[in-house]
C-alpha positions in Angstrom: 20.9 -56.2 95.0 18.8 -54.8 92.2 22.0 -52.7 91.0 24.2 -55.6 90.9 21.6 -57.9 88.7 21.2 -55.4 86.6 24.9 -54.5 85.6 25.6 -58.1 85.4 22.6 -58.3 82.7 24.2 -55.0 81.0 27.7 -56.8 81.3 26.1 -59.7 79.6 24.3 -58.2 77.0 27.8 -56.0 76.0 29.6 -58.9 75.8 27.4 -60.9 73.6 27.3 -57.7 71.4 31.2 -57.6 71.1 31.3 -61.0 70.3 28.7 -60.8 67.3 30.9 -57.9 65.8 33.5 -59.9 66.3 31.9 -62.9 64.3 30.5 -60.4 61.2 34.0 -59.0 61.0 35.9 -62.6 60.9 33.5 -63.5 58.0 33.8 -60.7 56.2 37.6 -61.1 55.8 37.3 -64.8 55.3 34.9 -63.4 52.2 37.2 -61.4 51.0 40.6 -63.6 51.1 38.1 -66.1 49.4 36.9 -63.4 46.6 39.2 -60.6 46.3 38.1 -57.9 44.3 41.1 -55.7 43.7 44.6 -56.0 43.9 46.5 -53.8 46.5 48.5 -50.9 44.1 52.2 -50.5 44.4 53.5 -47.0 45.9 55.0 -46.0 43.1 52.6 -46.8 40.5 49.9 -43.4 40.6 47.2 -45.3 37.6 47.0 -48.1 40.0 46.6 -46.0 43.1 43.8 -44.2 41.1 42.0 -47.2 39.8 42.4 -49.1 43.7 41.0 -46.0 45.0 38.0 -46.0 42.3 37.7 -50.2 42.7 37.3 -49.2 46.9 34.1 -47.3 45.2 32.2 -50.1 44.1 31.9 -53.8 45.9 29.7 -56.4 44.8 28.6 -58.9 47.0 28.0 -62.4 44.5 25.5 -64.0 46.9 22.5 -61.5 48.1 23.3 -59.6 44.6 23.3 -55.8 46.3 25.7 -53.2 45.2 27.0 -51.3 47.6 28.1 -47.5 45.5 31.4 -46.2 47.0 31.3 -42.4 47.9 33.0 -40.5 45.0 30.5 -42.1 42.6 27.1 -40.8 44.0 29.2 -37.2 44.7 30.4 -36.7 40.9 26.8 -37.7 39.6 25.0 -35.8 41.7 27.3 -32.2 41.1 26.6 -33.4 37.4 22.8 -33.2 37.6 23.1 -29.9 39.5 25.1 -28.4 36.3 23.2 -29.9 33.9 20.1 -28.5 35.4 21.5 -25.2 36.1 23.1 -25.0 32.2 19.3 -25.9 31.4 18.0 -22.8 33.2 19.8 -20.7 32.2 19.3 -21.8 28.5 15.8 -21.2 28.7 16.0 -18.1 30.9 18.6 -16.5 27.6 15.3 -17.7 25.3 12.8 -16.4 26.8 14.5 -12.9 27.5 15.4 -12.8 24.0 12.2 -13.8 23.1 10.0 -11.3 25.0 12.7 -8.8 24.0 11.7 -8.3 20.6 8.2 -8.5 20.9 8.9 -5.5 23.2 10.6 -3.8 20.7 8.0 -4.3 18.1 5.2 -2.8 20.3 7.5 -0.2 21.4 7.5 0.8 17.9 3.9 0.1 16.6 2.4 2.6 20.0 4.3 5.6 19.6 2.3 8.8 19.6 2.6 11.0 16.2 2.3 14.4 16.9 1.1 17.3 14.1 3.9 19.6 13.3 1.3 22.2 13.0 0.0 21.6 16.3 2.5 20.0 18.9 0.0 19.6 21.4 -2.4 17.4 19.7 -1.1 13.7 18.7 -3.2 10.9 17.3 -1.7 7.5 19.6 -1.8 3.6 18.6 -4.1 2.3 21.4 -7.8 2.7 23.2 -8.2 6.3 22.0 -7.5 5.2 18.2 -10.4 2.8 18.4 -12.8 5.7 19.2 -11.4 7.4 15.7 -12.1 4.9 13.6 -14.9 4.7 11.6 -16.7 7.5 9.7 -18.2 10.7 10.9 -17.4 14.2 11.4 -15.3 13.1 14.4 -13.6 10.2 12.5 -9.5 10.7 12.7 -7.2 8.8 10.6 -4.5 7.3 12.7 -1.0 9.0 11.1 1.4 7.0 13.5 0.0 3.6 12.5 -0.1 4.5 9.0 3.4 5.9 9.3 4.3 3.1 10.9 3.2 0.8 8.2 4.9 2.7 5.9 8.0 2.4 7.0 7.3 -1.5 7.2 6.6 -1.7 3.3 9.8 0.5 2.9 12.1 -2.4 4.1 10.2 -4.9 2.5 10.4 -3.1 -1.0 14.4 -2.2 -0.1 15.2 -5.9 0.8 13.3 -7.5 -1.9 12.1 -5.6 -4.7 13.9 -6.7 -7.7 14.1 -3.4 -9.8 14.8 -0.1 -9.2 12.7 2.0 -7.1 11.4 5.4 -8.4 10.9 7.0 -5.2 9.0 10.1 -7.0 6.2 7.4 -8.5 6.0 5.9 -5.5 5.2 8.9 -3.3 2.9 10.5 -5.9 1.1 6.9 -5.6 0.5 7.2 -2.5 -1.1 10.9 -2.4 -3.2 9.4 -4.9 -4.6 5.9 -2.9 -4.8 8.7 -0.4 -7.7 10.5 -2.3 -8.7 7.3 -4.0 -10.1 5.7 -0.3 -12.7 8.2 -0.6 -14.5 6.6 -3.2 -15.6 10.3 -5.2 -14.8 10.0 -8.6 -14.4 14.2 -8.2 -12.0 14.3 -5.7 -8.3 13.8 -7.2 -5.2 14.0 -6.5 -2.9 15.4 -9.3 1.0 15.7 -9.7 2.3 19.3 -11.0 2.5 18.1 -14.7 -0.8 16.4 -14.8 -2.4 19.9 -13.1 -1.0 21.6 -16.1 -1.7 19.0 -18.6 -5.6 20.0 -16.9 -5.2 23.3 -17.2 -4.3 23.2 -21.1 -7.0 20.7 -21.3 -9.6 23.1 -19.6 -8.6 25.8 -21.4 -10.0 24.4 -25.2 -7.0 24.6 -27.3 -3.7 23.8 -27.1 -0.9 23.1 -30.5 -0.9 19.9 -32.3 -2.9 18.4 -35.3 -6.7 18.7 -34.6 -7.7 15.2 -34.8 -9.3 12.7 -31.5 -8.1 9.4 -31.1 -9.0 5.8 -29.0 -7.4 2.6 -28.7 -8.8 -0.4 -28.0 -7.9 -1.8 -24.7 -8.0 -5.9 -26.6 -5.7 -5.0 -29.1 -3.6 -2.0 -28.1 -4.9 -0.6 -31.9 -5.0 3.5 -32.0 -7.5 4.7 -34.6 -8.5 8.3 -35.3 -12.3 8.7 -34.7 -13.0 12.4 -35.1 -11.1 15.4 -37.8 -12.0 18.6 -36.3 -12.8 20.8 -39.8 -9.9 22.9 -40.8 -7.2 21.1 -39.3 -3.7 20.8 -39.5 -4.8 16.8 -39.7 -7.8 17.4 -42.3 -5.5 19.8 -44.6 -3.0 17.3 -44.7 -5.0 14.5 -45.6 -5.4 12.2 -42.9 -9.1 10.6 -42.1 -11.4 8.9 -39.6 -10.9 5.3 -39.4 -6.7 5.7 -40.0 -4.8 3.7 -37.8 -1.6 5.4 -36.6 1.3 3.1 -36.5 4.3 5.5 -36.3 4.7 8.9 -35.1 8.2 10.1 -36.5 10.5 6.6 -36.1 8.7 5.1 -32.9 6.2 2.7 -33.5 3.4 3.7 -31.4 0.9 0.8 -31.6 -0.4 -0.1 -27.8 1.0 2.8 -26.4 -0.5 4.8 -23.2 -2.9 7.5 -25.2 -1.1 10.5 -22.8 2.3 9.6 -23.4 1.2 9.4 -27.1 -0.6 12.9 -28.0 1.6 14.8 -24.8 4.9 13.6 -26.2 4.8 12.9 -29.6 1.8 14.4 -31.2 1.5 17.8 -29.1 4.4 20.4 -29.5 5.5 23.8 -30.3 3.2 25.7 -32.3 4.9 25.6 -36.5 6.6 22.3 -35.6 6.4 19.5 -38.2 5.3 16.0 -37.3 5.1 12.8 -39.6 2.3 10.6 -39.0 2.5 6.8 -40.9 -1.2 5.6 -40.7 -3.1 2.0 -42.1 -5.8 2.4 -44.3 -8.2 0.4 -45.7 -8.7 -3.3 -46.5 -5.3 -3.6 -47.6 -3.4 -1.9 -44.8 -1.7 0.4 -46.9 0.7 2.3 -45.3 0.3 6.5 -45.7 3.0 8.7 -44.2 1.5 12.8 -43.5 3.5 15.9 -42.4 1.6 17.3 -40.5 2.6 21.4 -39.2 0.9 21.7 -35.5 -0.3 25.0 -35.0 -2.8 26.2 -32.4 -6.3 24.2 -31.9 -9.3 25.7 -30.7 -11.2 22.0 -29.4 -14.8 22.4 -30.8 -16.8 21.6 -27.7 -20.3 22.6 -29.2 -21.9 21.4 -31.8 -25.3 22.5 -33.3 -27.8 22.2 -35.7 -31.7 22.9 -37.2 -34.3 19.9 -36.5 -37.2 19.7 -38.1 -40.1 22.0 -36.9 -37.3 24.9 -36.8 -36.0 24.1 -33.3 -32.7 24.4 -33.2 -30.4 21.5 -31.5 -27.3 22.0 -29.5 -24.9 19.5 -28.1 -22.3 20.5 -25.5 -19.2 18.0 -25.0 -17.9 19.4 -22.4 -17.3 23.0 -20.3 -14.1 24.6 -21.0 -13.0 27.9 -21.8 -14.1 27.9 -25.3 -17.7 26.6 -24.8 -19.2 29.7 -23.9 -17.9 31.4 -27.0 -19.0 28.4 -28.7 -22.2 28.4 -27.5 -23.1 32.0 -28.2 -22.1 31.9 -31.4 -24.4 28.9 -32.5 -27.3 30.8 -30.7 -26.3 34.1 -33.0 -27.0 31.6 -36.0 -30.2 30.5 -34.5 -31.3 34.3 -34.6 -30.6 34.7 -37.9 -32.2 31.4 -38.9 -35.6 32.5 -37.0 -35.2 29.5 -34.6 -38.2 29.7 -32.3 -36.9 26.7 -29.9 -34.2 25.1 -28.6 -32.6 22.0 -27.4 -29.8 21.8 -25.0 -28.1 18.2 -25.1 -25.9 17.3 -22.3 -25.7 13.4 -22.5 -21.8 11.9 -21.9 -21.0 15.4 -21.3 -17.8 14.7 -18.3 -18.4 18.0 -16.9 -15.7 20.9 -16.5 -15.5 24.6 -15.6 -17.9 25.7 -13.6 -17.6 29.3 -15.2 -18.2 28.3 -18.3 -21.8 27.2 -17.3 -22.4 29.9 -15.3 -21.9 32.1 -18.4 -23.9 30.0 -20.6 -27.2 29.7 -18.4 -26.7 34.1 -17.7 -26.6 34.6 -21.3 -30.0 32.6 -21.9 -31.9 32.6 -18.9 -33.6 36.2 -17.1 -32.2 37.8 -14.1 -32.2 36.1 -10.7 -30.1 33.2 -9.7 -29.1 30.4 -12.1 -27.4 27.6 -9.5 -25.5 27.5 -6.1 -23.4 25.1 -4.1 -23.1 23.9 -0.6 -20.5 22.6 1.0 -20.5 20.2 4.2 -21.6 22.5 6.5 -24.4 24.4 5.0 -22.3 27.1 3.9 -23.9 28.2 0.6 -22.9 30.2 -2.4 -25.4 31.9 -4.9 -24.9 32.2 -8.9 -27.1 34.9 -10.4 -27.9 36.1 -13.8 -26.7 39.5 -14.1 -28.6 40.4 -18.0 -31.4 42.5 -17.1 -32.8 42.3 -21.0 -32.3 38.8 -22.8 -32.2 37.6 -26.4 -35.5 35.9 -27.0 -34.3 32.7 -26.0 -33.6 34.4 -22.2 -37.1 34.9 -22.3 -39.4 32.2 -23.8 -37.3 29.3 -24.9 -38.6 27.7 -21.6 -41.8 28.7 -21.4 -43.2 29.5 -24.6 -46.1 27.0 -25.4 
């Protein structure tokens, strides 16, 4: 009996459900003859077969105002968000590889290890162990592959922008020389094979050309010629202290770098002929000398008799000639009965170091005169060799 009640309930409540859907069907027809949306395409019209199928798509309903989106609309806008973000990805994924690419590259470069050819087995690397290097100190190491590095760096710079013509010689000779020039020691310096030479003759006290020492002012550029040496080719053909040279041959010479001016044009083979056009006076008058260069022996000594007979000397500088010079002017003391003596070293540059040591044997008594020492205690004795001295070797130091 229970059974029976309750299909007849079931029964019931199917039926009322069937007729509902009946109801909500009927109405929404009777909306639709009332508002049609879209008219039905003809079969052999394809555009209005596509643009029925996209109108099926997309029903409004005019009186609760809801939108109701057909199927192929949400599909095609939802496969183009996918792209879009996948295009985007991948975008920045090609960026960023790129990206960190190069600053690979660049740090690839910058840590490579530099290895001595001298000694394959020792390298000096970019990194931790070049931080320990740095400084100064016995154990301080300069770090080759980073300067190399940055080398090569100012190479492409100079060969992509520099507007002129690179002289590649200049340019490595400059570097040698900052090289030496970071240590900060006016005596240490680096020299090319013609400025060595240029020293050497220098050194050496004579050399061919005229006899005469000149200066220019650094405001002006003005070259004037301080100093005649006595017996000159210069002083024999008439030229004087105070003369302002303003043409050597044709080339006018005024401002011009003082080597390039006595090494090229004034210097030259020994019997050569050189004109010399010089300013003088308050009227700038214009003289023009021939001047024949023949071989100069630089006076780097210079002496004289102060009062109280003490005889002066005044050495410019050591070269070659100085000792020569020197013992001749204390010959003339001998002679003059000079009882004392003066040595004058003031704004003396330096120079050889053999030409002092023969100076201070000739006047001082046996034993040793100087020495040197280098870095690490290693020492080197001078002695006086004279075993009997002029009187000067004996008492000009240490008579009353």
């Amino acid at each position: 009996m229970l059974d029976e009640n309750v299909n007849d309930e079931l029964k019931t409540s199917q039926g009322a459900t069937d007729n509902t859907r009946d109801v909500q069907a009927n109405e929404e027809v009777s909306q639709r003859e009332q508002n049609p949306i879209f008219q039905e395409p003809s079969a052999n019209d394809k555009e209005s077969k596509y643009q029925a199928a996209q109108n099926t798509g997309n029903v409004q309903n005019t009186d609760n105002k809801r939108h109701i989106q057909g199927p192929y609309g949400s599909t095609y806008l939802g496969l183009g968000l996918i792209l879009g973000l996948v295009a985007g990805l991948f975008l920045s994924a090609v960026t960023v590889t790129i990206f960190f690419a190069n600053r690979f590259s660049e740090s690839s470069k910058n840590s490579y290890s530099y290895e001595s050819s001298d000694d394959p087995d020792k390298s000096i690397s970019k990194g931790s162990n070049s931080k320990d290097k740095k400084g100064s100190g016995d154990d301080a190491e300069l770090d080759m592959g980073k300067i190399g590095n940055k080398l090569e760096n100012l190479q492409k710079i100079i060969d992509k922008n520099f507007l002129f013509d690179e002289n590649t010689e200049d340019v490595e000779n400059g570097i040698y020389k900052g090289f030496m020039s970071g240590l900060k020691d006016p005596y240490t310096v680096y020299y090319t094979e013609e400025e060595y030479n240029d020293l050497m003759q220098d050194t050496s006290g004579t050399y061919y050309g005229i006899g005469a020492m000149i200066n220019k002012n650094v405001n002006t550029g003005i070259i004037t010629i301080f100093k005649v040496f006595p017996g000159s080719p210069a002083e024999e053909a008439g030229i004087m202290p105070g003369d302002i040279i303003y043409k050597v041959g044709d080339v006018d010479v005024n401002g011009m770098d003082l080597e390039v001016l006595v090494g090229t044009y004034i210097k030259g083979a020994e019997g050569s002929a050189v004109e010399i056009t010089v300013i003088r006076g308050d009227d700038a008058k214009e003289h023009t000398f021939s001047v024949t260069r023949r071989s100069i022996e630089v006076p780097t000594v210079e002496s004289k008799i102060l009062e109280d007979n003490i005889g002066y000397v005044k050495i410019n500088q050591f070269d070659e000639v100085t000792y020569p010079q020197f013992k001749s002017s204390i010959e003339e003391f001998k002679q003059q009965s000079v009882t004392k003596l003066v040595i004058d070293l003031r704004d003396n540059p330096g120079g050889l170091l053999s030409a002092t040591i023969d100076m201070l044997d000739y006047i001082l008594p046996e034993g040793v005169v100087l020495y040197t020492e280098d870095k690490n205690g290693k020492r080197e004795e001078f002695t006086s060799q004279r075993k009997f001295k002029t009187r000067y070797g004996h008492s000009c130091f240490d008579q009353r």
